[in-house]
C-alpha positions as CSV (number, residue, x, y, z in Angstrom):
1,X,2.2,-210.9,-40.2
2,X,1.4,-207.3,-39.2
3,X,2.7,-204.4,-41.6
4,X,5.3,-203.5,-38.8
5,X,6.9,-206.5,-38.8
6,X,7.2,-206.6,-42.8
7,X,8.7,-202.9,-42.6
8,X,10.5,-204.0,-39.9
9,X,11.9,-207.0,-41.9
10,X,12.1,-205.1,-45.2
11,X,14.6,-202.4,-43.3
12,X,17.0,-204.2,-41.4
13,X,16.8,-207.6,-42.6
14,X,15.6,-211.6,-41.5
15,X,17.9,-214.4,-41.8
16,X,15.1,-216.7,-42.5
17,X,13.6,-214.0,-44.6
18,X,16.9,-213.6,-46.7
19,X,17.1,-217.6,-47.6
20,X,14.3,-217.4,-49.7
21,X,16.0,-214.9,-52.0
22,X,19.4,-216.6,-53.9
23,X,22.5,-214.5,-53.0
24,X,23.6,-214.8,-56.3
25,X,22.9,-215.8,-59.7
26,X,21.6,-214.8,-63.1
27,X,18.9,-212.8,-61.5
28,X,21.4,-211.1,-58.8
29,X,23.9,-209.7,-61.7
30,X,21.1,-208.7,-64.0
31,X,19.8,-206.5,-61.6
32,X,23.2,-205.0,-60.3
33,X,24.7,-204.3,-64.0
34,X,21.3,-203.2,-64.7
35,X,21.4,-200.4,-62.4
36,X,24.9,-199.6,-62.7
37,X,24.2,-199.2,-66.3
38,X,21.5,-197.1,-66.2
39,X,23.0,-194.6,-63.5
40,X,26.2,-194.6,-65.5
41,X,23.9,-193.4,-68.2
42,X,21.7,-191.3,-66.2
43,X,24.8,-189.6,-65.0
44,X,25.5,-188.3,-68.3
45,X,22.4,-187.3,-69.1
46,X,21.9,-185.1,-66.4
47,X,25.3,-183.8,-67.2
48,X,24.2,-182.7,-70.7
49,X,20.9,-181.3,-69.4
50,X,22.8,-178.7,-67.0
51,X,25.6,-178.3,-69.3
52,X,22.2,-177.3,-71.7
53,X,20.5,-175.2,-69.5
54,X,23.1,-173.1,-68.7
55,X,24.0,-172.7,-72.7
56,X,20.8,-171.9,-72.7
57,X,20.9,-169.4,-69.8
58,X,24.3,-167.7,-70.8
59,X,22.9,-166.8,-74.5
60,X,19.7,-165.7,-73.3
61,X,20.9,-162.9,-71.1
62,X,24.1,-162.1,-72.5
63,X,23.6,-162.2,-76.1
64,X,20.4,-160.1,-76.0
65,X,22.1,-157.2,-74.7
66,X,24.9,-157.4,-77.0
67,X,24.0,-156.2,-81.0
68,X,26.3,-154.8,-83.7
69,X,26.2,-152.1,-86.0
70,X,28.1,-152.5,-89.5
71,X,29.4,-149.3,-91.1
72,X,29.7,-149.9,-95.2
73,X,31.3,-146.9,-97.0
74,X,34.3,-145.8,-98.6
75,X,37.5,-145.9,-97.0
76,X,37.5,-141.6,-97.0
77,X,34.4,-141.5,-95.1
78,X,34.3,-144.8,-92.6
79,X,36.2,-142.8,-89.8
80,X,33.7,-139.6,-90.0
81,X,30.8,-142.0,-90.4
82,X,32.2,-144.0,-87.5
83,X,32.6,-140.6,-85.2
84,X,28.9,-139.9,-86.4
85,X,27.1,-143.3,-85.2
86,X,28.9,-143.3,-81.8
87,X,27.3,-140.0,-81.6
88,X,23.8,-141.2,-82.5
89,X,23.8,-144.2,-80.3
90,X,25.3,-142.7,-77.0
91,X,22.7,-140.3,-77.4
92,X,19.9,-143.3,-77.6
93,X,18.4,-143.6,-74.5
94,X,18.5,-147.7,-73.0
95,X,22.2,-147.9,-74.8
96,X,24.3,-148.5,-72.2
97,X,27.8,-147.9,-74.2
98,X,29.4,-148.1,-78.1
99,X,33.0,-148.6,-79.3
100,X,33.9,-149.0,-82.4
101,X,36.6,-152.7,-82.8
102,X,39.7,-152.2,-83.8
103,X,41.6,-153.6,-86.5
104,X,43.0,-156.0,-84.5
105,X,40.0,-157.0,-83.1
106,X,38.1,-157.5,-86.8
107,X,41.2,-159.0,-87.7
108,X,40.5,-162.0,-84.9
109,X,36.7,-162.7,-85.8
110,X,37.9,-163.0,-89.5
111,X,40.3,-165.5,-88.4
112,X,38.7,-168.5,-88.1
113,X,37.3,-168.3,-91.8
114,X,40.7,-166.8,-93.9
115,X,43.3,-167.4,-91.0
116,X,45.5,-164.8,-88.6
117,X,47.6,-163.7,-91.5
118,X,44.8,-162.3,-93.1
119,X,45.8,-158.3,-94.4
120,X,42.5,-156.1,-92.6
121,X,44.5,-153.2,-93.8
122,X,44.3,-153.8,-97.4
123,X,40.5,-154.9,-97.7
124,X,37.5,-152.8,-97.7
125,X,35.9,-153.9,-94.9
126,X,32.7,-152.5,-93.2
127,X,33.3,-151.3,-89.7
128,X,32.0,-152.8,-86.6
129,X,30.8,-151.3,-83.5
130,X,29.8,-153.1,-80.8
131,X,26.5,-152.4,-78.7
132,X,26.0,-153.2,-75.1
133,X,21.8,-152.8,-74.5
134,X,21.1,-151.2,-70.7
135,X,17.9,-151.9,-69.1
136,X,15.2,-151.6,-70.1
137,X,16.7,-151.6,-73.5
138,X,16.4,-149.1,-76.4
139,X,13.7,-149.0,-79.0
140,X,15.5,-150.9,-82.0
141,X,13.1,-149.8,-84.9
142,X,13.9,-145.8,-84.0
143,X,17.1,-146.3,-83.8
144,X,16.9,-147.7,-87.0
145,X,15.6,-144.9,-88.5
146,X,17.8,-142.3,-86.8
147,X,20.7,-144.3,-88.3
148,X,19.6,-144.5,-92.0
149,X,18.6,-141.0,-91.9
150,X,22.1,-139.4,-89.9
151,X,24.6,-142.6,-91.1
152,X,24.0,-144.1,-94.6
153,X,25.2,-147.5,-94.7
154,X,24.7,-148.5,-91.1
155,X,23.6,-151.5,-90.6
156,X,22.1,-152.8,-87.0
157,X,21.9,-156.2,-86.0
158,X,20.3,-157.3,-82.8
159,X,21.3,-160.7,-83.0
160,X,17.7,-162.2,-82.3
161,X,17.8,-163.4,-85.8
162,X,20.1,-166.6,-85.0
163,X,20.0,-165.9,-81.1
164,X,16.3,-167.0,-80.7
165,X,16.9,-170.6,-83.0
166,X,20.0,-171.3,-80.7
167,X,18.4,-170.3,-77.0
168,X,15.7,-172.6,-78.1
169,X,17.8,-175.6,-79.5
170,X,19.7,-175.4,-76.3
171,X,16.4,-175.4,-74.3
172,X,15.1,-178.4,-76.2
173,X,18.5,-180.3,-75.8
174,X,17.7,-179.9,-71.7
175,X,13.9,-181.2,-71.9
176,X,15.5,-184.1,-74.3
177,X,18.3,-184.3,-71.0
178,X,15.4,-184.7,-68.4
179,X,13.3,-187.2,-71.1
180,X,16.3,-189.5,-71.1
181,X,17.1,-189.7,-67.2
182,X,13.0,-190.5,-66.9
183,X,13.4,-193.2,-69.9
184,X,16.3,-194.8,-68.0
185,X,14.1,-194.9,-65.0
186,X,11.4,-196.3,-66.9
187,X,13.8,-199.2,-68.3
188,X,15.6,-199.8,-65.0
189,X,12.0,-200.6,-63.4
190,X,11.4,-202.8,-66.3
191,X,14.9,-205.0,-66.2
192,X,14.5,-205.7,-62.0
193,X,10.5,-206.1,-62.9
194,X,11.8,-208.9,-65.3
195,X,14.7,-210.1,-62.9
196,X,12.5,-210.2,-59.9
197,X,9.6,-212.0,-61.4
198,X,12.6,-214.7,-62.6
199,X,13.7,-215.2,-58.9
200,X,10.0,-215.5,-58.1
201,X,9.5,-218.5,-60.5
202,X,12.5,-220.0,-59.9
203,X,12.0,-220.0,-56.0
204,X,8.1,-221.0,-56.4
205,X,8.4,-224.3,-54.7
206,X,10.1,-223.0,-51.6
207,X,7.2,-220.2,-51.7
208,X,4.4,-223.0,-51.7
209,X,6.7,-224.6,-48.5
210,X,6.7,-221.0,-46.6
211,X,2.6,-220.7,-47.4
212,X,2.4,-223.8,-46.1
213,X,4.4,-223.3,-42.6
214,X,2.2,-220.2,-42.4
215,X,4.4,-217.6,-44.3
216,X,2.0,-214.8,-45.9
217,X,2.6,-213.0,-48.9
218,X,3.6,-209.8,-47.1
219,X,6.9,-211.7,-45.7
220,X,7.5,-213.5,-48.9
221,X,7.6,-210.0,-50.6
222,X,9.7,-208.1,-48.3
223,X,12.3,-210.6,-48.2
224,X,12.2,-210.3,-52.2
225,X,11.8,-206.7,-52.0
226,X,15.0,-205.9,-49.9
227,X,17.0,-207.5,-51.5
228,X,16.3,-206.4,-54.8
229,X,16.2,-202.6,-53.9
230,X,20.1,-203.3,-51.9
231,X,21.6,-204.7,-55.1
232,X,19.7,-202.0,-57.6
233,X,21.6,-199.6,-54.7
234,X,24.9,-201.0,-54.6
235,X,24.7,-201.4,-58.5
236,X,23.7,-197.7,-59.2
237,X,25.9,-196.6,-56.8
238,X,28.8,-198.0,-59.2
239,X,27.4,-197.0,-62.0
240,X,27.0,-193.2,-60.9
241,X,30.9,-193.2,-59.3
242,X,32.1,-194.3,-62.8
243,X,29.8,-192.1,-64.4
244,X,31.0,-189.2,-62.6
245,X,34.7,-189.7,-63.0
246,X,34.3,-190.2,-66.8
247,X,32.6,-186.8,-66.5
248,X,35.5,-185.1,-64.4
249,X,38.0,-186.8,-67.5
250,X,36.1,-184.9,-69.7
251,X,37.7,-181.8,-71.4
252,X,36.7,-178.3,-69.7
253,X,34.2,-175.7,-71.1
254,X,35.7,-173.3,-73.3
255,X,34.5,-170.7,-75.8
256,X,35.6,-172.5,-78.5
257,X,33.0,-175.5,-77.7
258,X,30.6,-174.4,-74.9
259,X,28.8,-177.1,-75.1
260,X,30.7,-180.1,-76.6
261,X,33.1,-179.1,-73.4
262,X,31.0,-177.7,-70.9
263,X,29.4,-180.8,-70.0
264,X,30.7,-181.2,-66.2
265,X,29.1,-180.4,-63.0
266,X,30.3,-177.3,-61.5
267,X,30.2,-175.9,-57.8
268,X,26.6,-177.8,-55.9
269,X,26.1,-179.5,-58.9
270,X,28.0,-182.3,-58.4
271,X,25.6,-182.9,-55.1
272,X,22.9,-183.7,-57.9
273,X,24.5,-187.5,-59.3
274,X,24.3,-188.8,-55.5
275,X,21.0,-188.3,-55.8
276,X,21.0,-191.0,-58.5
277,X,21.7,-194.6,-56.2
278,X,18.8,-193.4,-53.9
279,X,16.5,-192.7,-56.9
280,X,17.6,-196.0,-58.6
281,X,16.7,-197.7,-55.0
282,X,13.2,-196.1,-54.5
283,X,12.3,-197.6,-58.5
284,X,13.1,-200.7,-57.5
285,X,11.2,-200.4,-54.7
286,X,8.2,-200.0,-56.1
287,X,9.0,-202.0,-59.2
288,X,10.0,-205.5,-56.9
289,X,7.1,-204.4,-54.6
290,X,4.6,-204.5,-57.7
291,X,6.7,-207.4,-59.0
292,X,5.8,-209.5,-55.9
293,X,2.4,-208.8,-55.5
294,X,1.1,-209.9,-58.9
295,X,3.2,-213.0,-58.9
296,X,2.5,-214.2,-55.7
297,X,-1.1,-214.1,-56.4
298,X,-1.2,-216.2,-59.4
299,X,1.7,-218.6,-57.7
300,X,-0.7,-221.9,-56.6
């Protein structure tokens, strides 16, 4: 049988090709739930590697231009003080502006530790000004200095203390996205690897009956092989439907969890889980293809 008749036959099909391969069975739903599992899963995981990698990207720009500078000192001095480091820092070249929070505003990062109806007015609380960082940035150690020296009791905190353990937590939680969507690959292959050699075994008289009518091993395969990779296809395509509407149920992103409830697709991203059936196709491809060749060779 010439290799364009088997492509031709793995493609679009043989009648005679297609009786050697059961419809159905054990082997048949194995490999479909197999596949649908494994997208549904793989669906996810590629979810919570983009939802990761943009976590990742959002605190890596955003936050590194952002720093804060605490004012500790009595209550007498803290608006003179206050007046004094707004001086200093919008006189520091690669700041690109300073305002001191308001009341209010201190008032609504206390609350999630002492509540809303906490009274800012009566404690002695440092103040806080907020630092936005322009390109190419300003030289944090000398202005450091300039602010001990001119405003005692300022503090300044570029946030790269916890910033730099968080951008790279989130960056690990996308490679462990991308290991997962390879491991499901890698256990897909296996499953229809298992489920294929089955229908092989099961099917080895009626193989022994073809060789003997002068069927080669390349049309044996391909029968195998088609229709193996059309119900991994139609199974992942299941899987990655269901697997995408359980993502759309899921609650939206918000600053209050950016990552437990950012996990959706947004804008081209949802293009990417379509991608999933065809990939799910081309490993059983390859694992059926593999599948065939070794047991056909040690069939009698």
């Amino acid at each position: 049988m010439s290799r364009g008749l088997m492509l031709r036959t793995l493609i679009f099909g043989d009648d005679q090709a297609n009786r050697i391969v059961p419809p159905s069975g054990y082997t048949a739903r194995l490999t479909i739930f197999a596949a649908g599992a494994m997208a549904f899963l793989a669906v996810f995981a590629l979810s919570l590697s983009l939802a990761a990698g943009r976590v990742s990207h959002r605190w890596s720009q955003e936050l590194a231009q952002a720093a804060t500078l605490r004012i500790s000192a009595p209550a007498d001095q803290m608006a003179d003080l206050t007046a004094k480091a707004l001086q200093v820092l919008s006189q520091t070249p690669g700041v690109a502006r300073a305002r001191a929070l308001s009341a209010e505003e201190q008032s609504a990062l206390l609350a999630p530790w002492f509540g809303n109806e906490l009274p800012v007015e009566n404690l002695s609380l440092p103040q806080l000004v907020e630092v936005i960082e322009d390109d190419p940035g300003y030289d944090a150690t000398g202005l450091r200095l300039r602010l001990e020296a001119e405003v005692p009791g300022a503090v300044l905190d570029d946030h790269d203390r916890w910033r730099r353990p968080l951008v790279a937590a989130a960056r690990a939680l996308k490679l462990l996205g991308w290991v997962s969507i390879l491991l499901i690959g890698g256990a897909m292959a296996t499953m229809i690897t298992l489920a294929a050699n089955a229908a092989l075994s099961a099917n080895a008289q009626i193989i022994s009956v073809l060789r003997l009518v002068g069927a080669q091993d390349r049309y044996i395969a391909s029968a195998f092989v088609r229709r193996f990779t059309l119900r991994a296809l139609a199974g992942a395509a299941a899987g990655t439907v269901l697997g995408m509407v359980g993502v759309m149920l899921l609650p939206s992103a918000s600053a209050e969890g950016s990552i437990l409830t950012g996990l959706g697709f947004h804008g081209g991203g949802w293009i990417l889980p379509l991608l999933i059936p065809v990939l799910a196709a081309l490993v059983a491809l390859g694992a059926t293809t593999q599948a065939a060749r070794t047991r056909l060779r040690s069939l009698p």
